[in-house]
C-alpha positions as CSV (number, residue, x, y, z in Angstrom):
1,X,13.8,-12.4,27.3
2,X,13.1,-15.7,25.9
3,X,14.5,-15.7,22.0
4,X,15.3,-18.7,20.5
5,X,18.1,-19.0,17.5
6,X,18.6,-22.4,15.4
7,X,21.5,-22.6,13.4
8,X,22.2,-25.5,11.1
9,X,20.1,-28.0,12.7
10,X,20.3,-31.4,10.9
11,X,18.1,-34.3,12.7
12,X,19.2,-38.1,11.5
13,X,18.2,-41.1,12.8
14,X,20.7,-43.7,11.1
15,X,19.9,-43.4,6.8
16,X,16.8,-41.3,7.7
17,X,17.3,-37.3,7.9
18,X,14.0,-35.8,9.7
19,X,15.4,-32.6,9.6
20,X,17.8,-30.7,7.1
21,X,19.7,-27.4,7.5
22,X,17.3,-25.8,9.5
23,X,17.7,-21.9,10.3
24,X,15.3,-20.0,12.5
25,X,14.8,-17.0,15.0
26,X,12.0,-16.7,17.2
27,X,11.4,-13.3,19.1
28,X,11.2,-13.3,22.3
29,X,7.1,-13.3,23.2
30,X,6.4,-14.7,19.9
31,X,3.5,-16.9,20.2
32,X,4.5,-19.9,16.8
33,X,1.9,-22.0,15.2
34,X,3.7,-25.2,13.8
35,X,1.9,-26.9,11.4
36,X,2.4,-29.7,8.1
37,X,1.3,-33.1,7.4
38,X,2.3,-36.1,9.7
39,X,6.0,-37.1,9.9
40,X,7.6,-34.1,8.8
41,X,9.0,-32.9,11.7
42,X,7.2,-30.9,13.7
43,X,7.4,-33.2,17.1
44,X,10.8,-33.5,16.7
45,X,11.3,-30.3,16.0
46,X,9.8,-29.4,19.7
47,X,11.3,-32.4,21.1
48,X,14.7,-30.4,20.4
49,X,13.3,-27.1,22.2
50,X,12.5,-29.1,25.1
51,X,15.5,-30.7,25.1
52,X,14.4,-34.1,24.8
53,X,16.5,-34.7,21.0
54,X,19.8,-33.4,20.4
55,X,20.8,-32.2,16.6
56,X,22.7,-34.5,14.7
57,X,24.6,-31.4,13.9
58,X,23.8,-27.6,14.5
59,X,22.8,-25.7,17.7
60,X,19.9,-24.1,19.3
61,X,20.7,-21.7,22.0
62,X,18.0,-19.5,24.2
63,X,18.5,-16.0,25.0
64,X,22.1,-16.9,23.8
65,X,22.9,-19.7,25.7
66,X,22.9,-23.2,24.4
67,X,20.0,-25.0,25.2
68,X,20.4,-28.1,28.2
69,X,20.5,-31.1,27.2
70,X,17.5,-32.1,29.0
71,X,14.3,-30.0,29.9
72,X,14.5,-27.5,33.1
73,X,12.3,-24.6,34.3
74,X,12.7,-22.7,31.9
75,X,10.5,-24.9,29.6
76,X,7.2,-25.7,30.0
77,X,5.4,-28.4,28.0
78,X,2.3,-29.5,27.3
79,X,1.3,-32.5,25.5
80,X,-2.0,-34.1,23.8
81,X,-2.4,-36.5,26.4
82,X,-3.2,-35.1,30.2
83,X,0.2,-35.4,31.2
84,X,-1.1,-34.8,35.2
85,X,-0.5,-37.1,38.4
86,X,-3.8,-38.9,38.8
87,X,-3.0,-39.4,42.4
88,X,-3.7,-35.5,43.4
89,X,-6.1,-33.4,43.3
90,X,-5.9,-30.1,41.6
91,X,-3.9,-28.6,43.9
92,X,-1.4,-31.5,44.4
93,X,-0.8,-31.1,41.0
94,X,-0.2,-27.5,40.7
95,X,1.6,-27.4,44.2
96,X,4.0,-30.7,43.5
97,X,6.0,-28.6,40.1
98,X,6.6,-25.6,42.7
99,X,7.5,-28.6,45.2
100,X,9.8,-30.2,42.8
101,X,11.5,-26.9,41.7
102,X,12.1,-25.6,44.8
103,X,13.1,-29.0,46.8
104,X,14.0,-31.8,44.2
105,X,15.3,-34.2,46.4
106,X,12.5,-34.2,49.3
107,X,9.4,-32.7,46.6
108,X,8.2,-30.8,49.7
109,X,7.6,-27.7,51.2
110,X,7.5,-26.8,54.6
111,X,6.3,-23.1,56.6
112,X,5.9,-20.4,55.1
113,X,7.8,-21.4,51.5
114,X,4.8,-23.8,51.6
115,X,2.1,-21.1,52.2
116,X,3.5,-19.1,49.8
117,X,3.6,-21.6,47.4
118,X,-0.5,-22.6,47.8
119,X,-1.1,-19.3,47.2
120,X,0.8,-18.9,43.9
121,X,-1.1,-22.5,43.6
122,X,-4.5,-21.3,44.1
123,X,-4.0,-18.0,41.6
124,X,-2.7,-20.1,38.7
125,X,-6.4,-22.1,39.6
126,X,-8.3,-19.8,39.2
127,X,-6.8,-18.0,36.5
128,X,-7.1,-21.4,34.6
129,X,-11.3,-21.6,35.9
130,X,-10.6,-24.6,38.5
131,X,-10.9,-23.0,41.3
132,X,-14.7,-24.8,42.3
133,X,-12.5,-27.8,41.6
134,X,-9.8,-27.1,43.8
135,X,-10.2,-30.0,46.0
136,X,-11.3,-32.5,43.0
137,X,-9.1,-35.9,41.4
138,X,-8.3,-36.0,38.0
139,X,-10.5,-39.1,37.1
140,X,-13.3,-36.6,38.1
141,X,-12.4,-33.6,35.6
142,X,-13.3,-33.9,32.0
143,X,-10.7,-33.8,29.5
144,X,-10.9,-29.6,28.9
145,X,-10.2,-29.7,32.7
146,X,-7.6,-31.6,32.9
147,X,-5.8,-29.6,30.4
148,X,-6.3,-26.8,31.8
149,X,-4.8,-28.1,34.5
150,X,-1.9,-29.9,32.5
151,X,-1.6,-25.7,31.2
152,X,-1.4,-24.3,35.0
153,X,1.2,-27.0,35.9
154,X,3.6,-25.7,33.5
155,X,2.7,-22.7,34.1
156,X,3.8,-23.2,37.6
157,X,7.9,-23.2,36.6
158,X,7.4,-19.6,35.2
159,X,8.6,-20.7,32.2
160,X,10.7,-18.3,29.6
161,X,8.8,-20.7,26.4
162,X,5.8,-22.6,26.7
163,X,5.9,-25.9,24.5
164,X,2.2,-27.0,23.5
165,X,2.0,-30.7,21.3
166,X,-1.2,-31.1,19.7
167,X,-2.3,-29.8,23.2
168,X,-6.3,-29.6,22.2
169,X,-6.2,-32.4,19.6
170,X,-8.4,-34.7,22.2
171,X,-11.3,-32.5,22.7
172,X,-14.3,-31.4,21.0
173,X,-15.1,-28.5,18.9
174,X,-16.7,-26.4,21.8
175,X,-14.0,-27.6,24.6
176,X,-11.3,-26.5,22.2
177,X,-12.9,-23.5,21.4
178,X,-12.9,-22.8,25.0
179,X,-9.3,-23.7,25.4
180,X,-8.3,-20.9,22.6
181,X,-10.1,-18.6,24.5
182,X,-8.5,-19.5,27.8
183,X,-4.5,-19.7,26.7
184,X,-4.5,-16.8,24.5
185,X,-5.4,-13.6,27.0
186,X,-2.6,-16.1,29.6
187,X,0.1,-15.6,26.9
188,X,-0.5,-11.9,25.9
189,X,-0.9,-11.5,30.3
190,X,2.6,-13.4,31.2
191,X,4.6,-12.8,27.9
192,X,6.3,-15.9,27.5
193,X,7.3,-17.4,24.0
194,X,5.1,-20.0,22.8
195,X,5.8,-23.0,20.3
196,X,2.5,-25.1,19.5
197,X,2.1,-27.5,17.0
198,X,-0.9,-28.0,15.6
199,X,-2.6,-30.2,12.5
200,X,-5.4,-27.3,12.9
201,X,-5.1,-24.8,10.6
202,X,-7.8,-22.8,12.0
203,X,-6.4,-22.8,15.7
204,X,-2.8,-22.0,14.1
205,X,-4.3,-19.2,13.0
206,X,-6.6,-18.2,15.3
207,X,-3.9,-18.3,18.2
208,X,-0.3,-17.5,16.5
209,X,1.2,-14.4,15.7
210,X,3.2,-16.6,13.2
211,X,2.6,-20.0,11.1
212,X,5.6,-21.7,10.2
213,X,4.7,-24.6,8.1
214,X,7.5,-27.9,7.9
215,X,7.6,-30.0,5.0
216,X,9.3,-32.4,2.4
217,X,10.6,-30.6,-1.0
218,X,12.3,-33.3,-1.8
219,X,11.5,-37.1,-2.5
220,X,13.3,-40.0,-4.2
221,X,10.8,-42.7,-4.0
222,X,13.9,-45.3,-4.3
223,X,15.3,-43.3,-0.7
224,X,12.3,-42.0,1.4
225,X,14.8,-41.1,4.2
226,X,17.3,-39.6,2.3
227,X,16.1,-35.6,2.3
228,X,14.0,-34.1,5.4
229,X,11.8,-31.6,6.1
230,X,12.5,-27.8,5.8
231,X,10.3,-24.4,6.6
232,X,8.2,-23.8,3.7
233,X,5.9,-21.2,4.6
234,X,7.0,-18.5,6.9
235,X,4.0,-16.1,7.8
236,X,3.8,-13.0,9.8
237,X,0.5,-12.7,11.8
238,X,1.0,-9.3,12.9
239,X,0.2,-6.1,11.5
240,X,2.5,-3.9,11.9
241,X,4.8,-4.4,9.1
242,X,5.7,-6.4,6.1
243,X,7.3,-9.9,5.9
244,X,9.0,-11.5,3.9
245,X,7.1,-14.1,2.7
246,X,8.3,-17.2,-0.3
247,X,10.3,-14.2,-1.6
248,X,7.0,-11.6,-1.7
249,X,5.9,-8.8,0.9
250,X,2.8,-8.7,2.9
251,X,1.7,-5.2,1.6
252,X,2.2,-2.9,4.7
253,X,-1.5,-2.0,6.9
254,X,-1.5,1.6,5.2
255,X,-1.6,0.3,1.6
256,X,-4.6,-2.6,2.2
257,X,-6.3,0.3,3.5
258,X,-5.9,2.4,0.7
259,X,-7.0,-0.2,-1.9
């Protein structure tokens, strides 16, 4: 289980309100396309997930239970920039979040927890397509590489939600496109819950099974900060029943098919 509940949430940063009265489920396995224009909340919005930001009022629990106060195993994140230690090699990498989870003060593994742990290592590799690389630095992996192995290091934790921030913004069209086909089969395979946000509307899409769009609805020009962001647009991705959508019902499979 990995269900996520937000009740209340108000984000204020002195006079300016990011956030307002926020109220939101998200099913366990759900995989949550975040998407709206700059500054509206979406960052901080998975800054709170993680645990980085605290509400100024409001709670966010998981499975139940309120969220830490700062991030642990049971969230992953991964962010635009290749958030990976440039002085290992792929498996360092990998290796050094089981390392650190199992043995935080020394970061090291000995015997057989070691042994075990290169071989849960080297399957999170290859299931990524580094394993030819296996032995490479990141200064020699192109930026696709690199996140995919930024994707296989917090992968590593086995976490109950996977955070993504503008994960693919960095790379090209046909690197991204690769990416998309790479994380979607890992998601439906290890049936985590996933939160990206995303300024693509396309990958949002392409990759969700929802699209929960953040913005503004209201503005005082003599107050910028005074009102924040709220969910707009609420969309169901799946097929297998109607949603409520802006007050309206996706028609259900079984009528689109009959028109």
């Amino acid at each position: 289980m990995s269900a996520i509940s937000v009740r209340d949430v108000w984000v204020e940063f002195g006079d300016q309100i990011v956030i307002e009265n926020l109220n939101l489920d998200i099913a366990s396995g759900s995989f949550v396309s975040v998407v709206g224009p700059s500054g509206c909340g979406k960052s901080t919005f998975l800054r709170l997930v993680l645990g980085q930001d605290r509400p100024t009022r409001g709670s966010l629990t998981l499975d139940g239970q309120p969220l830490r106060d700062e991030p642990d195993a049971d969230r992953g994140v991964v962010f635009q920039r290749y958030s990976v230690f440039p002085h290992l090699t792929v498996l360092g990498n990998v290796l050094a979040a089981y390392e650190l989870g199992e043995s935080r003060f020394a970061a090291r593994l000995f015997g057989a927890k070691r042994r075990a742990a290169i071989e849960k290592a080297d399957d999170l590799i290859t299931a990524v397509g580094l394993a030819p690389h296996r032995t490479k630095y990141p200064s020699a992996l192109s930026g696709g590489m690199q996140q995919r192995l930024a994707i296989a290091q917090a992968l590593a934790k086995d976490p109950k939600v996977l955070l993504l921030d503008e994960p693919f913004g960095a790379l090209d069209p046909g690197t991204r496109a690769q990416m998309h086909a790479l994380l979607k089969p890992l998601w439906a395979r290890l049936g985590m819950t996933v939160i990206m946000v995303t300024h693509d509307l396309k990958e949002a899409f392409g990759l969700g099974t929802r699209v929960i769009a953040f913005d503004k609805t209201r503005h005082d020009p003599q107050a910028p900060g005074r009102f924040g962001a709220k969910i707009t647009y609420d969309l169901d991705l799946t097929r297998d029943s109607p949603v409520p959508v802006l007050g309206f019902l996706k028609p259900p499979a079984e009528t689109m098919a009959a028109q």
